[in-house]
KOLTORSE-928891 format. One record per atom (N, C-alpha, C, CB): residue number from 0; residue in one letter; chain; x, y, z. Coordinates in pm, 1 decimal, decimal comma. Glycine has a CB too. Example, Ala and Ser with C-alpha at 12.3 -4.5 7.8 and 13.67 -1.06 7.14 Angstrom:
// KOLTORSE-928891
<seq 0 type A mol A px 1319,0 py -569,0 pz 780,0> $
<seq 0 type A mol A px 1230,0 py -450,0 pz 780,0> $
<seq 0 type A mol A px 1320,0 py -330,0 pz 780,0> $
<seq 0 type A mol A px 1130,8 py -447,3 pz 904,6> $
<seq 1 type S mol A px 1285,0 py -225,0 pz 708,0> $
<seq 1 type S mol A px 1367,0 py -106,0 pz 714,0> $
<seq 1 type S mol A px 1290,0 py 3,0 pz 787,0> $
<seq 1 type S mol A px 1408,4 py -59,8 pz 572,5> $
END
This chain:
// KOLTORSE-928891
<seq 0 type X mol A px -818,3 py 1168,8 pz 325,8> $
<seq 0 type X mol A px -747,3 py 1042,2 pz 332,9> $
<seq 0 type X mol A px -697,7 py 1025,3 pz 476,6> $
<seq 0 type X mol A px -628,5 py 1036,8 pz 229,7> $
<seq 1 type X mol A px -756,4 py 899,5 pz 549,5> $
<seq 1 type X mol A px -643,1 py 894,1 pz 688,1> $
<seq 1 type X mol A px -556,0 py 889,3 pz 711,1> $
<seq 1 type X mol A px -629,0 py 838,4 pz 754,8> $
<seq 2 type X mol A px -481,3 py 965,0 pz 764,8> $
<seq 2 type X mol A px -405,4 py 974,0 pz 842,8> $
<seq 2 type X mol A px -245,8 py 850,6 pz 799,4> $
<seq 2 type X mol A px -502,3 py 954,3 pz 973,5> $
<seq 3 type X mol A px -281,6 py 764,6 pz 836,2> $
<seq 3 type X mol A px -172,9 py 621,0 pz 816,3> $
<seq 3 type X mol A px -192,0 py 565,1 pz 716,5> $
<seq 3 type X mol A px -177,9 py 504,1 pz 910,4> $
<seq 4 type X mol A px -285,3 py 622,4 pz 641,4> $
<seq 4 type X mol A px -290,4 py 539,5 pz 484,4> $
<seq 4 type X mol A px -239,2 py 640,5 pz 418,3> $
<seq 4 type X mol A px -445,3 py 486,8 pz 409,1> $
<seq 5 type X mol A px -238,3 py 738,3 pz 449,9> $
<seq 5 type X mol A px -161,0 py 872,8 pz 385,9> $
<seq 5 type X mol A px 18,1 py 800,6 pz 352,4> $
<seq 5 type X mol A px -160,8 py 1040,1 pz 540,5> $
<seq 6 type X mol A px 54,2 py 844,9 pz 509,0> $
<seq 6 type X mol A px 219,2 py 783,5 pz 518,2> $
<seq 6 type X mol A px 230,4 py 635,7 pz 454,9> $
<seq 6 type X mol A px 276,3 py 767,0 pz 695,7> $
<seq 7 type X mol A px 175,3 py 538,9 pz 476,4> $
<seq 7 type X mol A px 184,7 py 393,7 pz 421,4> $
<seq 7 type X mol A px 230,1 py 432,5 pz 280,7> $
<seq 7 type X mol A px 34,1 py 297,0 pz 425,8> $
<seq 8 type X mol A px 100,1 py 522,4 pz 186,1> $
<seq 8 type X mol A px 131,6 py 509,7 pz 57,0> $
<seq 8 type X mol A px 218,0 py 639,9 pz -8,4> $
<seq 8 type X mol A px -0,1 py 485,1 pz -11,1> $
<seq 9 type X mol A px 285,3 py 740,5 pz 98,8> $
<seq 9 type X mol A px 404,5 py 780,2 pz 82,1> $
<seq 9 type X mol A px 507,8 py 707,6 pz 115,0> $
<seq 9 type X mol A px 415,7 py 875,0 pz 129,1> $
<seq 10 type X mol A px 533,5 py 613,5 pz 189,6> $
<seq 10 type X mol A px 605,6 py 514,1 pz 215,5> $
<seq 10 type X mol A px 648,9 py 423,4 pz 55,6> $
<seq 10 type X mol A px 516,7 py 432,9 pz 329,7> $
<seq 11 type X mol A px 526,0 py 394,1 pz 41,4> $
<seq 11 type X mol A px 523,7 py 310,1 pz -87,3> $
<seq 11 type X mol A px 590,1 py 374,3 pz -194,3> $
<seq 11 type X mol A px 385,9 py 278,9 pz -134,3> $
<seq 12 type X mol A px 504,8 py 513,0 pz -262,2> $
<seq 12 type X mol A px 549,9 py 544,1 pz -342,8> $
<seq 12 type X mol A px 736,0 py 605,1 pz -337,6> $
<seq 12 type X mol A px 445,3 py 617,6 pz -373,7> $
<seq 13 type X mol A px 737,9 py 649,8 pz -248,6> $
<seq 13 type X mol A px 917,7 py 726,5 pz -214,5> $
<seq 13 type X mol A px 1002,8 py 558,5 pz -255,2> $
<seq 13 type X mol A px 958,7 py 801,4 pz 40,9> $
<seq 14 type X mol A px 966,6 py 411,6 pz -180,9> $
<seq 14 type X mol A px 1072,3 py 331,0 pz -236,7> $
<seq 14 type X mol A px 1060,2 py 305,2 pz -351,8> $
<seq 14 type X mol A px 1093,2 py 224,4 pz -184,6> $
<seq 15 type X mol A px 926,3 py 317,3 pz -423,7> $
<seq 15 type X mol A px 916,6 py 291,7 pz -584,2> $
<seq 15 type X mol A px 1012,1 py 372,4 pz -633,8> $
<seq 15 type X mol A px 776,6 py 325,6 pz -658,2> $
<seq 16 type X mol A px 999,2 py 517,0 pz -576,1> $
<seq 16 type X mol A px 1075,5 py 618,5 pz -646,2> $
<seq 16 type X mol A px 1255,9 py 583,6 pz -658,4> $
<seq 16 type X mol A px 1042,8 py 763,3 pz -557,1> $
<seq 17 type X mol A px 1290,8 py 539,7 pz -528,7> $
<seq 17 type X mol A px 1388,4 py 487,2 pz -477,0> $
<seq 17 type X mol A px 1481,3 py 356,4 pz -567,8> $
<seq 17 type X mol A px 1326,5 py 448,6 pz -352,6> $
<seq 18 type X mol A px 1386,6 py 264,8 pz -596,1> $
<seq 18 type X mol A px 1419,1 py 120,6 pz -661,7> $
<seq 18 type X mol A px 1427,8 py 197,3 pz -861,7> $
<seq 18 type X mol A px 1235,4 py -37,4 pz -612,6> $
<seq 19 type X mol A px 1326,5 py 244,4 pz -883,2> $
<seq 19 type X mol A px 1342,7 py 326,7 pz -1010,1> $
<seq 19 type X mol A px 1474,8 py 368,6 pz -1031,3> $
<seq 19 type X mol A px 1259,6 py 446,6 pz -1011,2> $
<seq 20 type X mol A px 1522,6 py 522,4 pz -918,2> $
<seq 20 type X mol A px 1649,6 py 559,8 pz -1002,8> $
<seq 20 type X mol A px 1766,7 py 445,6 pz -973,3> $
<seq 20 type X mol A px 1708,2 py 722,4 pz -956,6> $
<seq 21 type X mol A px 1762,1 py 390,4 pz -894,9> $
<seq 21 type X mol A px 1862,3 py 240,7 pz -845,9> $
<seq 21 type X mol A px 1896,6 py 175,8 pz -977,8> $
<seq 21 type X mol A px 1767,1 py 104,0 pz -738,9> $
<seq 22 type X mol A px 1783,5 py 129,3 pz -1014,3> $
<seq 22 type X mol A px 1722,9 py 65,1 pz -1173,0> $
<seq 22 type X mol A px 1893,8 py 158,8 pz -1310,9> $
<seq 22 type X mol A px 1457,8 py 184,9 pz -1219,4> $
<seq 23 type X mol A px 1780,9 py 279,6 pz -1266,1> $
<seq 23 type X mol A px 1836,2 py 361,5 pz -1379,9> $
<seq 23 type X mol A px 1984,2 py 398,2 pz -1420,1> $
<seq 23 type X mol A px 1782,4 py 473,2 pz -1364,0> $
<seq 24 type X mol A px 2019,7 py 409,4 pz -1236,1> $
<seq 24 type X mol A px 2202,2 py 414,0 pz -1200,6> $
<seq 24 type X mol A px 2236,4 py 269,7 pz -1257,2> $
<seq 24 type X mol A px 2259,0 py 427,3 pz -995,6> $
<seq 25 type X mol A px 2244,5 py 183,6 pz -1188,2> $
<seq 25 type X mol A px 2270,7 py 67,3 pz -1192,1> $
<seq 25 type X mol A px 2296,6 py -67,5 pz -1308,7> $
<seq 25 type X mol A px 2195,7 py 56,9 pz -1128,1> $
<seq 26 type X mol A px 2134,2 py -74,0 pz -1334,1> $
<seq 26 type X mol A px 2116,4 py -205,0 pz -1363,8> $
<seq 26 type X mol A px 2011,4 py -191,6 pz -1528,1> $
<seq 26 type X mol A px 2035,4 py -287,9 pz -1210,2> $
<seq 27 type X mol A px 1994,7 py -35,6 pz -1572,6> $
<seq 27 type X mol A px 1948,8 py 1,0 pz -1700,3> $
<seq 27 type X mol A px 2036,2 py -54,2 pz -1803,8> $
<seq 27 type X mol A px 1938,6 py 144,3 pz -1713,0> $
<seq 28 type X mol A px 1995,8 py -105,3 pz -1898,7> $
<seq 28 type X mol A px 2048,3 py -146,9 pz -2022,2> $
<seq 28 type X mol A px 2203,8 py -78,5 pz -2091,2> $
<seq 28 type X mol A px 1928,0 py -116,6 pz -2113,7> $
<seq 29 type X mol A px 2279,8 py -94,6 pz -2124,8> $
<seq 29 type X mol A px 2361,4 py 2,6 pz -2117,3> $
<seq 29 type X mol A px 2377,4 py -51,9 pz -2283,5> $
<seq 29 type X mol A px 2491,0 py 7,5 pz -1988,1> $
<seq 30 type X mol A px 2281,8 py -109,1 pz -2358,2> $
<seq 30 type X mol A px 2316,6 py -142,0 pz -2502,5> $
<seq 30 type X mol A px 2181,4 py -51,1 pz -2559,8> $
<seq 30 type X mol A px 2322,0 py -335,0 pz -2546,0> $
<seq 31 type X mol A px 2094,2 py 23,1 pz -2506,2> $
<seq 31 type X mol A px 1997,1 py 139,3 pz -2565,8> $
<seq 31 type X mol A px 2078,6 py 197,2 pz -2671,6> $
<seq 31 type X mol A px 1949,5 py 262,2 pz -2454,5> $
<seq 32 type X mol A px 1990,5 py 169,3 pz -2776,5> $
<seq 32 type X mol A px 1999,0 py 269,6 pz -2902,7> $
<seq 32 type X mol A px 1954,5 py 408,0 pz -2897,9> $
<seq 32 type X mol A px 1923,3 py 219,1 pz -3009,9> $
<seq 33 type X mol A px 2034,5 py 510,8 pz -2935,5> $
<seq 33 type X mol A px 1963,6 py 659,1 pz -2938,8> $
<seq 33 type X mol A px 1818,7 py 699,7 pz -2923,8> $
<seq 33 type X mol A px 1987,9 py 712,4 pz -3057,0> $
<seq 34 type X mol A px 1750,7 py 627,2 pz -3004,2> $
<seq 34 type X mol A px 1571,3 py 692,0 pz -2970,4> $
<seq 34 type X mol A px 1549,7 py 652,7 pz -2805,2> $
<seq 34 type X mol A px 1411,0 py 581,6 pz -3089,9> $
<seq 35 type X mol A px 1614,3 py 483,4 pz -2773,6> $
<seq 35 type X mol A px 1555,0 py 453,4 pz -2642,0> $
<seq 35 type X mol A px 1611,9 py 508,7 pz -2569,5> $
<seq 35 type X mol A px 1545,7 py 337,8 pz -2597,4> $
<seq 36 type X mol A px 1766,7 py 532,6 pz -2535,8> $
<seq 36 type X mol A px 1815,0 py 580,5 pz -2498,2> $
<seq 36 type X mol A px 1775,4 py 734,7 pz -2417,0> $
<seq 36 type X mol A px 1875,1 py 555,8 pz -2575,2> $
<seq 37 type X mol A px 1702,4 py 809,6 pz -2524,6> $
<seq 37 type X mol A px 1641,8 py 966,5 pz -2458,2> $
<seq 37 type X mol A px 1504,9 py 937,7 pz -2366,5> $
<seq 37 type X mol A px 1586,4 py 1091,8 pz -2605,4> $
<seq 38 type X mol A px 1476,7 py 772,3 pz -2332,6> $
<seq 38 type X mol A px 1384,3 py 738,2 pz -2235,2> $
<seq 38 type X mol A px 1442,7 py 803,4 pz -2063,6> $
<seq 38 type X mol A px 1371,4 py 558,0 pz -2249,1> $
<seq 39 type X mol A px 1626,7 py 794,6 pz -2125,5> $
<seq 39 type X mol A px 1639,9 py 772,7 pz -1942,9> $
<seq 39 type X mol A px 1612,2 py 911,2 pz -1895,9> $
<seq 39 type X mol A px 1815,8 py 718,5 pz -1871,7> $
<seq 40 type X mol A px 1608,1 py 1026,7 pz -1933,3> $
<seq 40 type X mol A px 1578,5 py 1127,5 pz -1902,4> $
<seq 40 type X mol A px 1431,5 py 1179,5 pz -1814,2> $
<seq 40 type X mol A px 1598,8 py 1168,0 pz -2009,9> $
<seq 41 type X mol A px 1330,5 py 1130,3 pz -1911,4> $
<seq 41 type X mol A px 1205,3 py 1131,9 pz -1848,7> $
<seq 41 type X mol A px 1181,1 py 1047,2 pz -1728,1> $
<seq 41 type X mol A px 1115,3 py 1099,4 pz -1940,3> $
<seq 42 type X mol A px 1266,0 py 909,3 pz -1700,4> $
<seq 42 type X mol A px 1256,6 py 843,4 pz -1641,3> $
<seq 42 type X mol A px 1310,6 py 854,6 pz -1485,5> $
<seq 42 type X mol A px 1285,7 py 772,7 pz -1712,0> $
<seq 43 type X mol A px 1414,4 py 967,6 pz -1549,7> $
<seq 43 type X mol A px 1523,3 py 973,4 pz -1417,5> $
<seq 43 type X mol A px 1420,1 py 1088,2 pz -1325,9> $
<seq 43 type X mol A px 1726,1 py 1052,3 pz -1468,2> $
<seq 44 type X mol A px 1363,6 py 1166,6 pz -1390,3> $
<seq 44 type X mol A px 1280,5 py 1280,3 pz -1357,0> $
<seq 44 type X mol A px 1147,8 py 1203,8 pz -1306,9> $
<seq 44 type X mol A px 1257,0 py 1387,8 pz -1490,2> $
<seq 45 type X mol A px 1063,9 py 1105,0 pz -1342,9> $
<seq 45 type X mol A px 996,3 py 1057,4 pz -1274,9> $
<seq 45 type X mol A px 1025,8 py 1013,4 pz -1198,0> $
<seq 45 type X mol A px 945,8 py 1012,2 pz -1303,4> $
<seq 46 type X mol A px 1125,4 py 940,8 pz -1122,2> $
<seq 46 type X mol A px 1149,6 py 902,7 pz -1022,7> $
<seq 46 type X mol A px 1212,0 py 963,6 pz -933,4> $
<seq 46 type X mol A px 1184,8 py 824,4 pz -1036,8> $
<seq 47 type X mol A px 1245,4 py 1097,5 pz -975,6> $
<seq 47 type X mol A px 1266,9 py 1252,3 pz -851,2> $
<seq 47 type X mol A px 1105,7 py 1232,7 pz -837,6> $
<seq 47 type X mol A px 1339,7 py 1469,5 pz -930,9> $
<seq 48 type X mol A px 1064,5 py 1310,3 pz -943,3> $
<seq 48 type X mol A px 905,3 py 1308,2 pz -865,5> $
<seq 48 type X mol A px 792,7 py 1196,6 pz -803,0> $
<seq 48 type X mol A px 826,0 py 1360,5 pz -957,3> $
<seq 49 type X mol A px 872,9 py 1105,1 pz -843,9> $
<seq 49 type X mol A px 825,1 py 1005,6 pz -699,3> $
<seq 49 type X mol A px 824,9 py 1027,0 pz -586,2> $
<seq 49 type X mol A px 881,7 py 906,0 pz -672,2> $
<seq 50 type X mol A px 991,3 py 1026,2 pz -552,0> $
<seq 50 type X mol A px 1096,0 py 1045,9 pz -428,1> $
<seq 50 type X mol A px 1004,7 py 1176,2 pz -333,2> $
<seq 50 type X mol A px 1288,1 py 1110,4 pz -499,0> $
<seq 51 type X mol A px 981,2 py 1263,2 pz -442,4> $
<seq 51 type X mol A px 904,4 py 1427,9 pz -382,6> $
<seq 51 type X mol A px 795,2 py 1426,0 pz -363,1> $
<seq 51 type X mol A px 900,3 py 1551,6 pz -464,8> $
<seq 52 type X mol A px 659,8 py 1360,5 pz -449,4> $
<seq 52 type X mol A px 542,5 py 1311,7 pz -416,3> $
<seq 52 type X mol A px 528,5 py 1266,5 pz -273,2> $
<seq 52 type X mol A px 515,4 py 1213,5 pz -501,8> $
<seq 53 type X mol A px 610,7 py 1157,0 pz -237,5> $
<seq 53 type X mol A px 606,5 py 1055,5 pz -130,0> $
<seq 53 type X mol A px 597,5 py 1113,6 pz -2,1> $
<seq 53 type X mol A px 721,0 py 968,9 pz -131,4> $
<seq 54 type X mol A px 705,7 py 1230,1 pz -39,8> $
<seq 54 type X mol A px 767,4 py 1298,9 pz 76,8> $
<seq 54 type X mol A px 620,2 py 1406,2 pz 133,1> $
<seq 54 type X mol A px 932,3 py 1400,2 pz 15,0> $
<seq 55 type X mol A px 536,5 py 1414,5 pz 31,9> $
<seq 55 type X mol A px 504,4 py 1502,5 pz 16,6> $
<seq 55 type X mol A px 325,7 py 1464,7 pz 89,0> $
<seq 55 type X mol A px 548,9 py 1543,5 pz -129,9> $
<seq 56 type X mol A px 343,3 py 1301,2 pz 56,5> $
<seq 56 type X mol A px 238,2 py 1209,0 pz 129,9> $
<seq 56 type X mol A px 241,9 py 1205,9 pz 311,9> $
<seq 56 type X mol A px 273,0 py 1045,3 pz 69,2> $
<seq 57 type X mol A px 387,8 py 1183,6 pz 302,3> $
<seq 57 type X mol A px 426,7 py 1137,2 pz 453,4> $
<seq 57 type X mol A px 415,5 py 1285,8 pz 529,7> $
<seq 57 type X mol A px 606,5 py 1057,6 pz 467,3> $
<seq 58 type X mol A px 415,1 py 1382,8 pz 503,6> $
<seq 58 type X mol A px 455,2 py 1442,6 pz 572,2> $
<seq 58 type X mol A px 388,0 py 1570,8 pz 469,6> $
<seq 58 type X mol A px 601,4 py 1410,3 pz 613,2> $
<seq 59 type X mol A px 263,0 py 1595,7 pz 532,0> $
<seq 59 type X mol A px 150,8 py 1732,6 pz 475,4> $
<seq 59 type X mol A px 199,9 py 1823,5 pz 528,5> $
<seq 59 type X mol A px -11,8 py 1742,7 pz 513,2> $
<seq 60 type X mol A px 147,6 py 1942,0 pz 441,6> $
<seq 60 type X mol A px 150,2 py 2084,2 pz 464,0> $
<seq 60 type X mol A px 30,3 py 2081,7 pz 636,1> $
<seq 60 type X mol A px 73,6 py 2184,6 pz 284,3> $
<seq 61 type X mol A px 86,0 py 2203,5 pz 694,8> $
<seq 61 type X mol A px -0,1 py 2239,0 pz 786,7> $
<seq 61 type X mol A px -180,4 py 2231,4 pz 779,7> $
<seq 61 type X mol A px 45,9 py 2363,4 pz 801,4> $
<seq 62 type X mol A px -194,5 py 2362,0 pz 673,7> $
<seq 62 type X mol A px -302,8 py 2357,4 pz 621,8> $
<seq 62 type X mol A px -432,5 py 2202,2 pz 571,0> $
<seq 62 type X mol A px -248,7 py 2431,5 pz 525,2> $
<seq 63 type X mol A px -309,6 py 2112,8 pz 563,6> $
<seq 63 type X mol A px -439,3 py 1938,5 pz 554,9> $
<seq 63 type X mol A px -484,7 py 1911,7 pz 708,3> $
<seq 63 type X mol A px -331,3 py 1735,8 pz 493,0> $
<seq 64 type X mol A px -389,8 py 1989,0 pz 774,4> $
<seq 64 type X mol A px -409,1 py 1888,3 pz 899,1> $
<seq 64 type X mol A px -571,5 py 1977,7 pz 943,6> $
<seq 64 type X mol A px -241,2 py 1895,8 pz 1051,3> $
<seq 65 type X mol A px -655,2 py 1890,6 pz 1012,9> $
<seq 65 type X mol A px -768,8 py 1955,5 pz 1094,1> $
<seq 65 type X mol A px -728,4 py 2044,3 pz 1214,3> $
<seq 65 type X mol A px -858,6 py 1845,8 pz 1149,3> $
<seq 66 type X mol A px -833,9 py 2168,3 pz 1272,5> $
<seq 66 type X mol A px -746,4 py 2256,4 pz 1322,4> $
<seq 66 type X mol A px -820,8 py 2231,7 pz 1477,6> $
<seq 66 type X mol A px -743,3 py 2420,5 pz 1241,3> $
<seq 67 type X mol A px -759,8 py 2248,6 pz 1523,0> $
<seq 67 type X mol A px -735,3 py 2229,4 pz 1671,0> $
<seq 67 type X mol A px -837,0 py 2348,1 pz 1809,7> $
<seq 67 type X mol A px -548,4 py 2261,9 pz 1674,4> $
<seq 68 type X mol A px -878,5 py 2360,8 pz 1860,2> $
<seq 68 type X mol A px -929,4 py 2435,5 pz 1921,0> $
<seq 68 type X mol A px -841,9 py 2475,3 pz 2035,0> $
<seq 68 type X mol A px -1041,1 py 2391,5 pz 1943,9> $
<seq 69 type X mol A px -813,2 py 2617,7 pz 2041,5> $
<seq 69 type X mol A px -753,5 py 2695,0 pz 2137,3> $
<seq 69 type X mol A px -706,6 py 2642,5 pz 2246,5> $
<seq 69 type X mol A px -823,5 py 2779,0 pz 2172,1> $
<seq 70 type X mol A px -581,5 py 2671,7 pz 2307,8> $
<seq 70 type X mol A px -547,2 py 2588,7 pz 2418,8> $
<seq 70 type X mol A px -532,3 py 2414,5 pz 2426,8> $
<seq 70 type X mol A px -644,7 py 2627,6 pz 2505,1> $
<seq 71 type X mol A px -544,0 py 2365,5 pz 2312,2> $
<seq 71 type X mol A px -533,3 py 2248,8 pz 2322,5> $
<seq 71 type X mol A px -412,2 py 2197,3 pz 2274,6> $
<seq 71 type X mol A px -628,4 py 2200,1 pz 2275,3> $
<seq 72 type X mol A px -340,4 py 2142,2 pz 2361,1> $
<seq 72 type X mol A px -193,8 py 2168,0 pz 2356,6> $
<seq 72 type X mol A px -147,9 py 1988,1 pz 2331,1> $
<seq 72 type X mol A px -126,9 py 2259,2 pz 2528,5> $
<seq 73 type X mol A px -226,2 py 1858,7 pz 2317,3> $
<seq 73 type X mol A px -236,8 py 1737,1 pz 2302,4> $
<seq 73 type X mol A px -207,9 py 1721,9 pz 2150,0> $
<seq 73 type X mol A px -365,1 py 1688,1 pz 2355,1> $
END
């Protein structure tokens, strides 16, 4: 994946992740009945693993990056 389409769609996904728990703090239903209610759990946790995905887009492990030839210090 290139490079800037990498970060773009860690970009993307981290504010999805972002606007989600916002959602969930905020502006979630606060009249949920018990069954719906045990939604916010899974929900709150998907949107950590958004937040961590994203992070995880923008900003690769060493090992993705292509490797460099000796002395090349650019």
């Amino acid at each position: 994946m290139p490079y800037v389409l990498r970060r773009v769609a860690g970009v993307a996904v981290v504010l999805a992740g972002i606007v989600l728990a916002l959602w969930m703090t905020f502006g979630a239903p606060q009249s949920w009945t018990e069954p719906t209610r045990l939604w916010r759990i899974p929900l709150g946790l998907s949107a950590l693993g958004m937040i961590s995905g994203g992070t995880w887009l923008m900003v690769p492990d060493r090992d993705d990056e292509p490797a460099r030839p000796p002395g090349d210090t650019a």
